[in-house]
Z-matrix of the N, CA and C atoms (Angstrom, degrees):
N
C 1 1.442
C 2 1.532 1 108.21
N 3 1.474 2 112.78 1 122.18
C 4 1.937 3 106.51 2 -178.82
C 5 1.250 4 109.34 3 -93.28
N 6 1.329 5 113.17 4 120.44
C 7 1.279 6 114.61 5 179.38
C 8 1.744 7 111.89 6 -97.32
N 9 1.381 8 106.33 7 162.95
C 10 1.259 9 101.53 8 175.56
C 11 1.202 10 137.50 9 4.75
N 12 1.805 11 106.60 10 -75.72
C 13 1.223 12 108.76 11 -179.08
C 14 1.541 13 120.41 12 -67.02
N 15 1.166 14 84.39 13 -46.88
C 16 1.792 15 93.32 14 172.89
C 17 1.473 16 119.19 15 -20.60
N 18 1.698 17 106.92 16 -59.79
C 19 1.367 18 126.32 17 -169.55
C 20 1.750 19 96.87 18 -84.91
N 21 0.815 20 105.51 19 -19.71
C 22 1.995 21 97.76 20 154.62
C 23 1.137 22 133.99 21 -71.55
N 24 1.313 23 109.76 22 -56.93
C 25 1.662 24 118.16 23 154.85
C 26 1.871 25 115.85 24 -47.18
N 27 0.871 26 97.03 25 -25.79
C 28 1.756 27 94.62 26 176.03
C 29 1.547 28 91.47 27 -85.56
N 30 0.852 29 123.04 28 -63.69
C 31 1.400 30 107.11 29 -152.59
C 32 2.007 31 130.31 30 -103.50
N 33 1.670 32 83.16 31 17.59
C 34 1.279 33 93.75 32 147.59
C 35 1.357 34 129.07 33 -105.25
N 36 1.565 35 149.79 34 -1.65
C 37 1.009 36 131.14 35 114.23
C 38 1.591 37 144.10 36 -7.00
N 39 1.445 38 94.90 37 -66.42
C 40 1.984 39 113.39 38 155.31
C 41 1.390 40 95.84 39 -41.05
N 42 1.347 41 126.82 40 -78.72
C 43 1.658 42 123.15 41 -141.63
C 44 1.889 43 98.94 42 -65.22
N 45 1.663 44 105.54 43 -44.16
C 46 1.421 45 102.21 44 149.02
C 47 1.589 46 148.21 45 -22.43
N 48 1.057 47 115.14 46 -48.17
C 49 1.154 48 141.13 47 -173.65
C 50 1.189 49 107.13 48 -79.96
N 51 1.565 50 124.50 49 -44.89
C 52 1.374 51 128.57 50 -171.77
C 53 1.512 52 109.35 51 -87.35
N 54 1.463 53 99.04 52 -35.44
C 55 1.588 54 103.61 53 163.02
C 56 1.473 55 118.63 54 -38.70
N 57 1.414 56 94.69 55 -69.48
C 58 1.669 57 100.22 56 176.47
C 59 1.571 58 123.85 57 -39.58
N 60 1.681 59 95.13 58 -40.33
C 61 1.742 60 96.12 59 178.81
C 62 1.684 61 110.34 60 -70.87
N 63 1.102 62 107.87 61 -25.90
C 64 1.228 63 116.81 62 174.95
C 65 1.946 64 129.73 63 -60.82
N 66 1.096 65 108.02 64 -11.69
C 67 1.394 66 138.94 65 -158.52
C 68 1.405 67 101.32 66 -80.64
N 69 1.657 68 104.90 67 -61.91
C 70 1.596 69 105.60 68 -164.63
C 71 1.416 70 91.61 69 -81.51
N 72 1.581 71 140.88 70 6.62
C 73 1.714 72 121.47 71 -172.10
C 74 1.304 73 85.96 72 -98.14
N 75 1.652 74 136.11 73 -29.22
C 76 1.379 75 143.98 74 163.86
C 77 1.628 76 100.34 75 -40.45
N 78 0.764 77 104.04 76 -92.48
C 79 1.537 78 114.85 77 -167.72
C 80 1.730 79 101.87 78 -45.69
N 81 0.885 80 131.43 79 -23.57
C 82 1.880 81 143.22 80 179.64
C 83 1.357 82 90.03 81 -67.53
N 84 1.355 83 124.33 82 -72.94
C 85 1.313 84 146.93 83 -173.76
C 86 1.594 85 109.05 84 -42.21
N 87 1.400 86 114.37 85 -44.03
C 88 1.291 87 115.67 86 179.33
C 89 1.039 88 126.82 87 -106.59
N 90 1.202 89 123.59 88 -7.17
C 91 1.616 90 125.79 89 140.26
C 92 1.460 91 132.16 90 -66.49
N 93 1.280 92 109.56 91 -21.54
C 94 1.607 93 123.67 92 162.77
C 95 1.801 94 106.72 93 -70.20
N 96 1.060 95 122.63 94 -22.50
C 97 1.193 96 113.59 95 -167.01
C 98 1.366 97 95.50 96 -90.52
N 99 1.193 98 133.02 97 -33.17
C 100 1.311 99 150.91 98 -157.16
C 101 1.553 100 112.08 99 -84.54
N 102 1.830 101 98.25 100 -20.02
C 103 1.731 102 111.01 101 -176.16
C 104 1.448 103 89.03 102 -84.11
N 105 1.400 104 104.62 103 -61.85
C 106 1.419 105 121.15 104 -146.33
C 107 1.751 106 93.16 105 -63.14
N 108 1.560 107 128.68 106 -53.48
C 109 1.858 108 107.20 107 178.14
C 110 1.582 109 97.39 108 -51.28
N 111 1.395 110 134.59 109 -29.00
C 112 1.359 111 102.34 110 -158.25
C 113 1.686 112 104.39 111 -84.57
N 114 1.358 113 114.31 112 -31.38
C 115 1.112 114 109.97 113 153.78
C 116 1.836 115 141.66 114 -33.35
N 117 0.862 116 95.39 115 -46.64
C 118 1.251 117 118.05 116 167.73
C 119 1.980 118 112.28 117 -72.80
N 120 0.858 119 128.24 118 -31.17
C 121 1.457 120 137.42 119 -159.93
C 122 1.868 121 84.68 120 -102.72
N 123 1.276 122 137.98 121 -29.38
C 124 1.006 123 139.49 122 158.78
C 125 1.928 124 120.10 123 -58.75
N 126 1.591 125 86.12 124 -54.16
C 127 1.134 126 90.59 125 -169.64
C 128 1.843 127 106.29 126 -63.87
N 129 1.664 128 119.74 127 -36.18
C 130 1.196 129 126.87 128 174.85
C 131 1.621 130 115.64 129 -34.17
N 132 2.148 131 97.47 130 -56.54
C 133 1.473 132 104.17 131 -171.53
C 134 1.546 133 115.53 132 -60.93
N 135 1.516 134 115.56 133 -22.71
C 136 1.856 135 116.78 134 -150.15
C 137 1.481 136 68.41 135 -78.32
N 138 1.687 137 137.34 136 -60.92
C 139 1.073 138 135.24 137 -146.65
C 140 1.908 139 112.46 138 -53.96
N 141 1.250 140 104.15 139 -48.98
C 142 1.302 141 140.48 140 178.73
C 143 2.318 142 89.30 141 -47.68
N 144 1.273 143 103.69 142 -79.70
C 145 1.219 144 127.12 143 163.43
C 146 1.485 145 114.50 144 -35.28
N 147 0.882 146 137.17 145 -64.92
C 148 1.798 147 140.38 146 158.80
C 149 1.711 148 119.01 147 -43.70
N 150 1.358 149 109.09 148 -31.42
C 151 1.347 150 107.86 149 142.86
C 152 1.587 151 164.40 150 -101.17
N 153 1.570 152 75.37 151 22.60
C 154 1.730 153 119.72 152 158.71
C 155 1.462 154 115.94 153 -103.91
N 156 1.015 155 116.26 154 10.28
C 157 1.420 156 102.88 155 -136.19
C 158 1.492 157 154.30 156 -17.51
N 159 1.816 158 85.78 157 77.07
C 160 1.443 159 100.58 158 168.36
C 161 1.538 160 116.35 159 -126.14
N 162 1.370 161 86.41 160 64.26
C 163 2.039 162 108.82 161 164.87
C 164 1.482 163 96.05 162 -68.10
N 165 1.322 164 115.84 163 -54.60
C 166 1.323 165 103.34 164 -157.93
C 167 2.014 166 108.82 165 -79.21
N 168 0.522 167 99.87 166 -0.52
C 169 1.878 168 106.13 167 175.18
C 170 1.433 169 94.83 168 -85.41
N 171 1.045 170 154.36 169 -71.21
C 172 1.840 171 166.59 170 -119.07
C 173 1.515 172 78.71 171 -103.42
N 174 1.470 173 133.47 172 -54.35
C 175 1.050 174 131.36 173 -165.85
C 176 1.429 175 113.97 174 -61.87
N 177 1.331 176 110.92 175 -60.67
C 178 1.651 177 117.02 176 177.36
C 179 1.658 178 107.11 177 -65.21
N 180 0.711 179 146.11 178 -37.07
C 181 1.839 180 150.76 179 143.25
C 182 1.289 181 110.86 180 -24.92
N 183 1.026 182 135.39 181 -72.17
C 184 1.190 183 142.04 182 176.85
C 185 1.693 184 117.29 183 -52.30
N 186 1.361 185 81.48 184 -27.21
C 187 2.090 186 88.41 185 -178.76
C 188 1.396 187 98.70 186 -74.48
N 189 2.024 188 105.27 187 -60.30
C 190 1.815 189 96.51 188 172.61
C 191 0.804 190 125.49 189 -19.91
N 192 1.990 191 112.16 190 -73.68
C 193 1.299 192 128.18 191 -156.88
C 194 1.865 193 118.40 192 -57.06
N 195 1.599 194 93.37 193 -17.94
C 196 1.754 195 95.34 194 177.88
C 197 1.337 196 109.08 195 -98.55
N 198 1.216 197 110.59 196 -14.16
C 199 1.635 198 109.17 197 174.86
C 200 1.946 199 108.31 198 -84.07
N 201 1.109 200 125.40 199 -26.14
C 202 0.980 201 120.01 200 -166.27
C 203 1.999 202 91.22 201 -112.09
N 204 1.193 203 128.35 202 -5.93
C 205 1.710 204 105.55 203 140.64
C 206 1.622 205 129.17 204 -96.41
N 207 1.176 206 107.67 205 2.00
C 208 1.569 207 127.69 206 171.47
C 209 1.781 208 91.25 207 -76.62
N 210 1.172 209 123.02 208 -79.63
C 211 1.542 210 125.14 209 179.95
C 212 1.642 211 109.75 210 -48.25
N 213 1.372 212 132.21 211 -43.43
C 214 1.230 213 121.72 212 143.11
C 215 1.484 214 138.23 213 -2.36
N 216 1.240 215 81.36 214 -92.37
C 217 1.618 216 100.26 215 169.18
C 218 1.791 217 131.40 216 -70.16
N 219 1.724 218 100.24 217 -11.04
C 220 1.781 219 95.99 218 168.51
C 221 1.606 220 79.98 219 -79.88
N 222 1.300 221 118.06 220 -44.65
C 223 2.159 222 97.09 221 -156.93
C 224 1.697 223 106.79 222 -49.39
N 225 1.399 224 118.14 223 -25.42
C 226 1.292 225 122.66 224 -141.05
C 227 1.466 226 74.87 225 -94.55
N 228 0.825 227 126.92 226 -98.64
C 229 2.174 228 127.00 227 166.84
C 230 1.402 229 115.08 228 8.88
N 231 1.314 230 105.86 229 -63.83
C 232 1.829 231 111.03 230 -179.24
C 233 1.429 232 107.97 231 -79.12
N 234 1.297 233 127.31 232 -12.97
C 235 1.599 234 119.04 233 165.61
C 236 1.303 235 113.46 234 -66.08
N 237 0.727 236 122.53 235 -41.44
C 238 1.635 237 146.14 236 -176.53
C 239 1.821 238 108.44 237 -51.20
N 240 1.271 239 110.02 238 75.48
C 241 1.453 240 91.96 239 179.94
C 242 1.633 241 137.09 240 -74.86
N 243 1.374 242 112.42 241 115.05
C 244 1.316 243 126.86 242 -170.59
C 245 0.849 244 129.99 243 -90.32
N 246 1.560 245 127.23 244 165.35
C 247 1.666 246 110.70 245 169.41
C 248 1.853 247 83.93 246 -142.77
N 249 1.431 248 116.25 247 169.50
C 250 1.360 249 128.11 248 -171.03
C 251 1.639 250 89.08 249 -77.11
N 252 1.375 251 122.52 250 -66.91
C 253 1.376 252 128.14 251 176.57
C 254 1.729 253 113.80 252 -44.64
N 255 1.264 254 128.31 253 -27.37
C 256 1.350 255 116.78 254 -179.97
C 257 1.521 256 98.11 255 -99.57
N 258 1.569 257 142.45 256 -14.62
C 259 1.214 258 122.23 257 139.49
C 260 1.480 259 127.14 258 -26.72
N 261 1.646 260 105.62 259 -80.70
C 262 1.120 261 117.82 260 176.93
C 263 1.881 262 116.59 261 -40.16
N 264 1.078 263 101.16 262 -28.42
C 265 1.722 264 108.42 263 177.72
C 266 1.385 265 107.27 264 -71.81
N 267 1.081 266 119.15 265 -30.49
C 268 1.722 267 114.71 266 -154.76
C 269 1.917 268 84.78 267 -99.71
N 270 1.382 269 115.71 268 -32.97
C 271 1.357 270 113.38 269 178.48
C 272 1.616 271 115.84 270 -48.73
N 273 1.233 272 94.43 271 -44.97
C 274 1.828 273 112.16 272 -165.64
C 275 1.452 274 99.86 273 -76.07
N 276 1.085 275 133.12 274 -12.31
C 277 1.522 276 125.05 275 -149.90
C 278 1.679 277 109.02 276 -48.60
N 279 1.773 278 97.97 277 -63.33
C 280 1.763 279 111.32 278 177.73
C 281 1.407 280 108.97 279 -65.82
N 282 0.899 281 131.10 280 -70.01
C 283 1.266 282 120.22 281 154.51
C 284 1.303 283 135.45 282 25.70
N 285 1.620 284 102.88 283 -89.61
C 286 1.640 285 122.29 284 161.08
C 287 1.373 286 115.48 285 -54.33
N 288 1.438 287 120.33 286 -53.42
C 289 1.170 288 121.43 287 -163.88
C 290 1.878 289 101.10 288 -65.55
N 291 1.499 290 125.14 289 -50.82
C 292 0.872 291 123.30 290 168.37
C 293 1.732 292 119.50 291 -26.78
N 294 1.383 293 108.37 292 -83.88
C 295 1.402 294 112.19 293 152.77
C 296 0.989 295 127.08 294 1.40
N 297 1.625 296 111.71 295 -93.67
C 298 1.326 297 121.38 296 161.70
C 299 1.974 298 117.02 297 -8.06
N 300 1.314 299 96.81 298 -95.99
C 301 1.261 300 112.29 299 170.48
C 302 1.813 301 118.07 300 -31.34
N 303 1.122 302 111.11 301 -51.93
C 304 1.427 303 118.34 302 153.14
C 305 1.610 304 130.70 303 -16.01
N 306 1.587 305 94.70 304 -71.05
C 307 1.306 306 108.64 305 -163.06
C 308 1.631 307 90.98 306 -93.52
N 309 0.991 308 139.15 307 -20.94
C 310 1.503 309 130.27 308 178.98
C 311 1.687 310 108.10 309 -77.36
N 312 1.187 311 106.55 310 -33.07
C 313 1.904 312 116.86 311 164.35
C 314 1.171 313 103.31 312 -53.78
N 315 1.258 314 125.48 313 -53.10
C 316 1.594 315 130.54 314 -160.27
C 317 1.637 316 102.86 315 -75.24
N 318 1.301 317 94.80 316 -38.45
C 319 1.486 318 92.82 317 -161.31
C 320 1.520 319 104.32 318 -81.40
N 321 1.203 320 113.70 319 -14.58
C 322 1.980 321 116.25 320 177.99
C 323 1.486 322 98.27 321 -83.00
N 324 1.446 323 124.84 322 -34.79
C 325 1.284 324 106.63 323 -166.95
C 326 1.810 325 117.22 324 -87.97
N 327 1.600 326 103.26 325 -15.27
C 328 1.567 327 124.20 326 175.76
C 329 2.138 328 96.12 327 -62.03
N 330 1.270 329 89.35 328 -58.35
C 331 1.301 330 89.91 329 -179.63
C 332 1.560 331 118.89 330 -59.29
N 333 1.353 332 126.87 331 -58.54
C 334 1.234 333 106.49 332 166.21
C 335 1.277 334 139.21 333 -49.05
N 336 1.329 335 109.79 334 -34.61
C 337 1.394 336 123.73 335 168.04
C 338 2.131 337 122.86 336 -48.40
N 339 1.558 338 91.87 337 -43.91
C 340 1.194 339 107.53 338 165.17
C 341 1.479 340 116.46 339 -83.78
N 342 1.136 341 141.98 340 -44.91
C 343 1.713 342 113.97 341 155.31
C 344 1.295 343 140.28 342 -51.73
N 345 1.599 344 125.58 343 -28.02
C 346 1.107 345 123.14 344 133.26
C 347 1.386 346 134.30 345 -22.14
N 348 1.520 347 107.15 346 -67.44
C 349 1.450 348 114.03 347 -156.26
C 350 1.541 349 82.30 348 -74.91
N 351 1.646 350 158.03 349 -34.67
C 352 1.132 351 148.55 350 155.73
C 353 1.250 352 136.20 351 -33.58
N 354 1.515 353 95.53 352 -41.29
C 355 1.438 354 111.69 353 160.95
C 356 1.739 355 122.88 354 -56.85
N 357 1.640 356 113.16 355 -18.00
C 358 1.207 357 93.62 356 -137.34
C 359 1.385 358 147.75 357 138.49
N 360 1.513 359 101.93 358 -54.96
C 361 1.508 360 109.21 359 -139.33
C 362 2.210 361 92.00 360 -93.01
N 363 1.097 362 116.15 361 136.91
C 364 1.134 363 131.33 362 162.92
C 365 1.453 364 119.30 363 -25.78
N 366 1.344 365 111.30 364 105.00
C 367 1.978 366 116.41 365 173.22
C 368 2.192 367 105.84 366 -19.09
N 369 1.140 368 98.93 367 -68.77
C 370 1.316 369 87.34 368 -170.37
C 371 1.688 370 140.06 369 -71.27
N 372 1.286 371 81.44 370 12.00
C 373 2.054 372 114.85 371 -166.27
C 374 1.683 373 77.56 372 -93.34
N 375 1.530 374 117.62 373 -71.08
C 376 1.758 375 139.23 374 168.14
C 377 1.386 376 94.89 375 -4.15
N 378 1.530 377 102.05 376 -93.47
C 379 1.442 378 134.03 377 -165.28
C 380 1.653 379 100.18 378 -44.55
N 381 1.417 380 109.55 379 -61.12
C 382 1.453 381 98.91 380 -168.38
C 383 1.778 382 109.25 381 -66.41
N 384 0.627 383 108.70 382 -46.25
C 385 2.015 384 128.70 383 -175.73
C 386 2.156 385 96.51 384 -50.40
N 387 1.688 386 111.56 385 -63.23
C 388 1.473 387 101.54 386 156.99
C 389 1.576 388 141.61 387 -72.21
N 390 1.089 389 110.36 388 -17.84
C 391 1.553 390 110.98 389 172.56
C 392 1.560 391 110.88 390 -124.46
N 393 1.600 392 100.57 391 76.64
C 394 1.515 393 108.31 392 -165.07
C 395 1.756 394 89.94 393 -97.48
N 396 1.264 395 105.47 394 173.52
C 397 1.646 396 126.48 395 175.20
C 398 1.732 397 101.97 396 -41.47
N 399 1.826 398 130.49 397 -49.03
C 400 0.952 399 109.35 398 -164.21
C 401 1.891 400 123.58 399 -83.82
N 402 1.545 401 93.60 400 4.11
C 403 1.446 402 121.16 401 175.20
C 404 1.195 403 107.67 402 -73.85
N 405 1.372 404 107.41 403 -55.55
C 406 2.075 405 118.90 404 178.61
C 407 1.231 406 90.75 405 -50.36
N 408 1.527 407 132.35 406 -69.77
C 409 1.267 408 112.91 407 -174.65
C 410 0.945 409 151.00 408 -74.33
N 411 1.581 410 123.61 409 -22.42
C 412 2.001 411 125.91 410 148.91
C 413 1.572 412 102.98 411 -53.93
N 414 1.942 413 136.35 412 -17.74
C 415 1.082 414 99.68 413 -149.97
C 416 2.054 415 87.38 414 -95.68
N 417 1.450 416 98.20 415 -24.39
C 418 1.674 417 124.06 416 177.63
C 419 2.176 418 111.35 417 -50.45
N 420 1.333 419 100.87 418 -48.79
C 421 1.061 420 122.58 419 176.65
C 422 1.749 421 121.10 420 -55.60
N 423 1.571 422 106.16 421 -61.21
C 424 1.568 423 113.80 422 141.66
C 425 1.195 424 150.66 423 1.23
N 426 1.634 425 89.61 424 -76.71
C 427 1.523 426 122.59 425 -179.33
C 428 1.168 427 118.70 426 -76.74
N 429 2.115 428 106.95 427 -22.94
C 430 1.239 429 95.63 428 -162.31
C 431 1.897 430 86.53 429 -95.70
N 432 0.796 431 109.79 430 -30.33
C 433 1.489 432 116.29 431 -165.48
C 434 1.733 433 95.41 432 -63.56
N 435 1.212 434 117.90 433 -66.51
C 436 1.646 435 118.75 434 173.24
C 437 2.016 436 108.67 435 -30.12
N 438 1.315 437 108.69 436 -65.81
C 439 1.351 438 116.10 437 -141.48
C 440 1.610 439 103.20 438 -120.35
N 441 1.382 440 118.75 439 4.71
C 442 1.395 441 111.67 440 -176.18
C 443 1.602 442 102.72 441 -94.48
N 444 1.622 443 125.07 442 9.28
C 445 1.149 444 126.59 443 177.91
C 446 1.737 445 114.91 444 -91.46
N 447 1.378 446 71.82 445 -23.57
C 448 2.146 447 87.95 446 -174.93
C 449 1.378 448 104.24 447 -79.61
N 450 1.543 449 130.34 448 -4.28
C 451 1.757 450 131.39 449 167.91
C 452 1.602 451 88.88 450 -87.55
N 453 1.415 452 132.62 451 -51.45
C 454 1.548 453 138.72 452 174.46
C 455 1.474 454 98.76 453 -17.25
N 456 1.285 455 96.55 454 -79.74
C 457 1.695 456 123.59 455 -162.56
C 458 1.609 457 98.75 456 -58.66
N 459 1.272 458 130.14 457 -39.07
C 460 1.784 459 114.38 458 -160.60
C 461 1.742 460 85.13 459 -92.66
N 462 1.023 461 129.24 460 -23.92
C 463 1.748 462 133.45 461 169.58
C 464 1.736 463 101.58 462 -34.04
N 465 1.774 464 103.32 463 -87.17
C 466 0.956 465 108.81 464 177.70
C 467 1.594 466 129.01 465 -58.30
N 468 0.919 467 123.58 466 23.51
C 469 1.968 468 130.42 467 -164.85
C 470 1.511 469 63.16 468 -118.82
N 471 0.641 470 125.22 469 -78.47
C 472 1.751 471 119.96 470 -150.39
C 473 1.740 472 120.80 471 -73.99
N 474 1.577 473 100.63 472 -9.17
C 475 1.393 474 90.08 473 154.84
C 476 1.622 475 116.67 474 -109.67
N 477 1.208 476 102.99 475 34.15
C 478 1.787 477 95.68 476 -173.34
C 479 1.379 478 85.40 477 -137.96
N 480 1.298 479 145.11 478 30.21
C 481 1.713 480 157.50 479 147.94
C 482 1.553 481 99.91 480 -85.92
């Protein structure tokens, strides 16, 4: 029978999980704010600058300054020695490990499940004994961490329409 807490402990993991997904749209959120004043503090100076007229100085500066962190950042890229296959490796990392962890969950609780039922012991003794409260919550935790970013993402599609 789950009592209260029980069903708390399950399902704060979940709210966990989504938290976490929630984190990097935080930090998205506040680095945009951080573009957009500087944007603006730009846009102040060209204005500031246009009534000097030196639009066109701030202008050609600004072209440098993006051409020479654009060239920056290819040197910083091509230093970096790669291979197509150790892409794909570094892609998979969570992934696998997820997995991993996955199927070794599954596979401890298949097994207990099956010494029990060897033993004996009654389906719902089974059921309750493998899909106990701390199951709801590694399985809650997961799901929320995997897939509570993909409500993030259809959020913002629909406020940027």
């Amino acid at each position: 029978m789950l009592t209260f807490l029980g069903i708390l402990s399950a399902a704060m993991p979940t709210l966990l999980g989504i938290a976490g997904s929630a984190i990097p749209q935080l930090v998205k959120w506040l680095e945009n704010g951080q573009r957009y004043r500087h944007e603006l503090e730009i846009t102040k100076l060209r204005m500031e600058a246009a009534a000097q007229g030196l639009d066109q100085q701030i202008f050609l500066e600004s072209i440098k300054a993006a051409g020479e962190e654009a060239k920056a950042l290819r040197e910083h890229d091509t230093a970096i020695p790669s291979h197509r296959y150790i892409d794909y490796l570094r892609a998979s990392v969570r992934p696998v490990i997820t997995y991993t962890f996955f199927f070794a969950f599954v596979g401890f609780k298949a097994v207990q499940a099956f010494i029990m039922f060897a033993n004996g012991d009654p389906m719902t003794i089974i059921t309750e004994t493998v899909w106990d409260t701390y199951s709801h919550a590694i399985f809650g935790a997961v799901i929320g961490f995997w897939f509570g970013s993909r409500a993030f993402m259809h959020t913002n599609r629909q406020v940027r329409v």
